[in-house]
Every structure is written in C-alpha cells, then in structure tokens.
PLY file of the C-alpha trace (Angstrom):
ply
format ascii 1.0
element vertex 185
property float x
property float y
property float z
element edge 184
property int vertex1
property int vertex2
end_header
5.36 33.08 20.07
2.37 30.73 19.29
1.44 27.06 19.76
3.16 24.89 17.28
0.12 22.84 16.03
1.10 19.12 15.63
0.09 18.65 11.82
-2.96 17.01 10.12
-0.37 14.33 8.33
1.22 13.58 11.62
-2.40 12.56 13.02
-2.97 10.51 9.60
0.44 8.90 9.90
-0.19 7.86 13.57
-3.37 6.31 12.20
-1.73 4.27 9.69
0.96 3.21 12.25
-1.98 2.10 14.85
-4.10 0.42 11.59
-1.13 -1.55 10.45
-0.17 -2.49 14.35
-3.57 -3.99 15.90
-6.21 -2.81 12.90
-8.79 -0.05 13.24
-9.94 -0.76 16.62
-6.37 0.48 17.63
-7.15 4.39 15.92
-8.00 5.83 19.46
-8.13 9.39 19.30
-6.32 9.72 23.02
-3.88 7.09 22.14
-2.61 8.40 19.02
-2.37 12.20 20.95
0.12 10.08 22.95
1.97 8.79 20.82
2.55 12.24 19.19
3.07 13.41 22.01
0.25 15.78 22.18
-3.40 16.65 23.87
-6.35 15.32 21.87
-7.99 19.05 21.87
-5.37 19.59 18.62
-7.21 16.74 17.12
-10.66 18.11 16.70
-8.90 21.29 14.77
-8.96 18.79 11.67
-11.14 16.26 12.11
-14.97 16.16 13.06
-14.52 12.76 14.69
-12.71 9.36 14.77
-14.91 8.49 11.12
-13.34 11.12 9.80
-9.81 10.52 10.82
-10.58 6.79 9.11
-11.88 7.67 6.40
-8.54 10.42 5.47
-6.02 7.40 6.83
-7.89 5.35 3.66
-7.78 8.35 1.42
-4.39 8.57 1.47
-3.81 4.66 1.48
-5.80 4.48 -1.83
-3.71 7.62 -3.18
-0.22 6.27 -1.67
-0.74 3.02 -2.62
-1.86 3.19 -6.75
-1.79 6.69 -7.98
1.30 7.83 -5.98
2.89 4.55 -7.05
2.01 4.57 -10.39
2.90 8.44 -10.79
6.68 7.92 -9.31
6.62 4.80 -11.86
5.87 6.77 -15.12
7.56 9.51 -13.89
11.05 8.85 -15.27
9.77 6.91 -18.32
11.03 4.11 -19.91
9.64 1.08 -21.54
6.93 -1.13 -20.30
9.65 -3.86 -18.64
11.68 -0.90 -17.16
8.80 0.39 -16.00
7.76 -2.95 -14.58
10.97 -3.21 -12.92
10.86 0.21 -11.03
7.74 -0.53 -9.92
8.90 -3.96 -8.36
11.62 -2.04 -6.78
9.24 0.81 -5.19
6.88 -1.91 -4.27
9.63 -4.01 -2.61
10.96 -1.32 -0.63
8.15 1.30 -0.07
8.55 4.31 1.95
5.97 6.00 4.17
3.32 4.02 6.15
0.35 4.00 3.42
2.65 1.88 1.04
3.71 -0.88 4.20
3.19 -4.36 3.49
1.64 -3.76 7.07
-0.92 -1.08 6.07
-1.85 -2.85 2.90
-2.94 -6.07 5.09
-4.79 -4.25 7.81
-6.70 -3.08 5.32
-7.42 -6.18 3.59
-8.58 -7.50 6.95
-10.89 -4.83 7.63
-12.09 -5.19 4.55
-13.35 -8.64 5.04
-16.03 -6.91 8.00
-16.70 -3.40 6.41
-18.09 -3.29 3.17
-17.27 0.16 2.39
-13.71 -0.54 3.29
-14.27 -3.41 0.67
-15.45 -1.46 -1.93
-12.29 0.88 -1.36
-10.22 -1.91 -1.49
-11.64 -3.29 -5.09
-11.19 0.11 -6.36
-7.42 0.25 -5.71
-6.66 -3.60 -6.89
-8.89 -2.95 -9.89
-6.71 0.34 -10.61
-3.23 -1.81 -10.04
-4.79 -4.36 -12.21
-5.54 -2.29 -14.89
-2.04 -0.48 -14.38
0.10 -4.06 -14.88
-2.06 -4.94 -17.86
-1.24 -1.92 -19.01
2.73 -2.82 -18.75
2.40 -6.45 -19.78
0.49 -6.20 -22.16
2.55 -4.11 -24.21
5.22 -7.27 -24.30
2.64 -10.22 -24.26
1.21 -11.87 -27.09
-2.03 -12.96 -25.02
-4.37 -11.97 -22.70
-4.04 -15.13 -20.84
-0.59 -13.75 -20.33
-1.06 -10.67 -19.49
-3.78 -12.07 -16.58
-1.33 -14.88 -15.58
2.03 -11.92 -15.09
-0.55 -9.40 -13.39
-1.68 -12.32 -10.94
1.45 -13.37 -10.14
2.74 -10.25 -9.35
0.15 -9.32 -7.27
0.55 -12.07 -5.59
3.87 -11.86 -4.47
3.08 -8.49 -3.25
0.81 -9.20 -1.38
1.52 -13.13 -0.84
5.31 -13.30 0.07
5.18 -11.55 3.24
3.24 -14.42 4.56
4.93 -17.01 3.74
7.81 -18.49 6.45
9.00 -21.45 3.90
12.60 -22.17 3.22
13.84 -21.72 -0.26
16.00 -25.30 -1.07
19.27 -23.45 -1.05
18.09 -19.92 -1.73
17.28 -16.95 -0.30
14.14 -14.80 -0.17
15.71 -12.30 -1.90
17.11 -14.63 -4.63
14.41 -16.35 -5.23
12.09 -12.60 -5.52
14.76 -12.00 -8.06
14.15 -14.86 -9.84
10.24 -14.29 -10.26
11.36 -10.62 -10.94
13.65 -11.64 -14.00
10.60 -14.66 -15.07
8.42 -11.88 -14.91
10.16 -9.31 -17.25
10.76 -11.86 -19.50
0 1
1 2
2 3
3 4
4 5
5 6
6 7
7 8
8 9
9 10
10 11
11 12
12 13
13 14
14 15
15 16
16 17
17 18
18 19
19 20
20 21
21 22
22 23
23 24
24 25
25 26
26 27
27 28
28 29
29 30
30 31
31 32
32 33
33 34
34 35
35 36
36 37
37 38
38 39
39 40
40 41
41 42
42 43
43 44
44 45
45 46
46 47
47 48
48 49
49 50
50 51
51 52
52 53
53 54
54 55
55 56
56 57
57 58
58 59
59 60
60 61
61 62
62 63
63 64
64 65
65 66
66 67
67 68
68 69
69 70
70 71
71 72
72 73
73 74
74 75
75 76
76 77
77 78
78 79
79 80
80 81
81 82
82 83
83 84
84 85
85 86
86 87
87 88
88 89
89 90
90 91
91 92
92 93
93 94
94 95
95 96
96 97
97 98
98 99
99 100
100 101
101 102
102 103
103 104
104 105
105 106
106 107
107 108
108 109
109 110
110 111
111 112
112 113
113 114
114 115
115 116
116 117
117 118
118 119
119 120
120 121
121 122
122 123
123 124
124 125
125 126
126 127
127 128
128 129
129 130
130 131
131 132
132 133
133 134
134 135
135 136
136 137
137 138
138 139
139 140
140 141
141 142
142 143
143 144
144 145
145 146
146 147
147 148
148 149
149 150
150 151
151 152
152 153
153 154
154 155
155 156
156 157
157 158
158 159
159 160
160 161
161 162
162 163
163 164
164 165
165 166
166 167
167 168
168 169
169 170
170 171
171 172
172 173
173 174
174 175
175 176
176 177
177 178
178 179
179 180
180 181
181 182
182 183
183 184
C-alpha cells in the first residue's frame, strides 16, 4: 500500500489559513507541514518554492473570490435584483478560505507593500466592479447610480467587518438587511 500524499489544495488551503491569520510572513513552508500534519519533503512534490506556493494561494483567491462568485451567482439565473440578492447572500456567508472576510483583508494589506500583489488586487475589484454595474445598471436610470449602489456595496463588504459601532436599537444583521433591501430597490 503506498504513501497517501497530502494534496496540493490542502497545502493552498493551509496558506490561506496562515495569510488570513498573521499575513504572508506567516506562509512558512515547515509550519504549514505542521499544521497538516505532514513532513515538508511532500511540499516540494508541487511547488518549486515558497513564491510559488504564494503566488497559487493568490490564484485561487482571485478565482474564488470574482469568477467563482460570479459563476455560482449566474448560475441559477434570475433577474438583475435576484441576482444581486444571491450574491449578497454568498458574499455574506462565504464558504472556503479564499472567499473569508479574513483572506480578502490580508490581501488588501499586503497589497499596500507589494505591488504585484496590488496589481492582483485591482484586477479582481475592477472585475467585481464591472460585475455590479453590470446588475445595477440594468435597474438604474443613471450612471451616478449605478457608481453610488456598486460603492456602497463594496463597501459594506469589505467595510462592515471593521466596524465595532452600535446600531441605536438594531442589530448588525438588521441593519445589513436594511442596506440590502435600500440597495435592491
């Protein structure tokens, strides 16, 4: 019987899990073999180095978190505000590490002191971008609308994880719904 070989998404996953915990100085090769559970040796079966494991962990952040999205999204159909609302719903509740809240910040941060990681980064908020125009715009009478929806909901994406306010009476998840339903309008 051979040597069950710990897969190349496992290593990937780990990565994302150390990214979105203490950013990419926390991707150690030995420490990730840890916390799989696992020698390093398996490591070097897929990737050349620790670049390369990086640069696959933001591969399949950029495909996780825009194309994947916006496949599941038009994959049952619907109109644009149905479509709008899935999307809010995936987005609020993602599953796998590449679509975290966690992951999606880590990255942002990096960003800010790797310019290739930038560049990455403008790629995938240019593609959501153009994705929610997309949507709104096929309900909004102006461009200045469609801009003002897409901004907003980006920023609540991205924005309301951050933010440790009260709500005067309401809850987070209340008031969410309450930009969601402003938002379809």
């Amino acid at each position: 019987m051979g040597v069950t070989r710990t897969p190349r998404g496992a290593w990937i996953e780990q990565g994302l899990e150390a990214l979105a915990a203490a950013g990419p100085e926390a991707v150690r090769i030995e420490v990730l073999a840890q916390a799989l559970g696992v020698s390093k040796g398996g490591f070097y079966g897929y990737f050349r180095n620790r670049d390369a494991l990086l640069t696959e962990m933001l591969d399949t952040w950029e495909r996780e978190a825009a194309e994947a999205v916006i496949e599941e999204v038009e994959g049952t159909g619907g109109d644009a505000r149905t479509r709008l609302d899935r999307l809010f719903t995936i987005t609020a509740a993602p599953e796998g590490p590449a679509r975290g809240v966690e992951v999606e910040l880590a990255v942002r941060d990096w960003a800010r002191r790797d310019e290739s990681v930038a560049e990455r980064l403008r790629r995938v908020d240019n593609r959501r971008m153009e994705y929610l125009r997309s949507l709104f715009g096929s309900f909004c009478a102006s461009a200045e609308e469609v801009e003002l929806r897409c901004m907003l909901t980006f920023a609540l994406r991205l924005g309301g994880h951050l933010i440790a306010a009260d709500h005067a009476g309401f809850s987070r998840v209340e008031v969410m719904e309450l930009a969601r339903r402003r938002l379809l309008a």
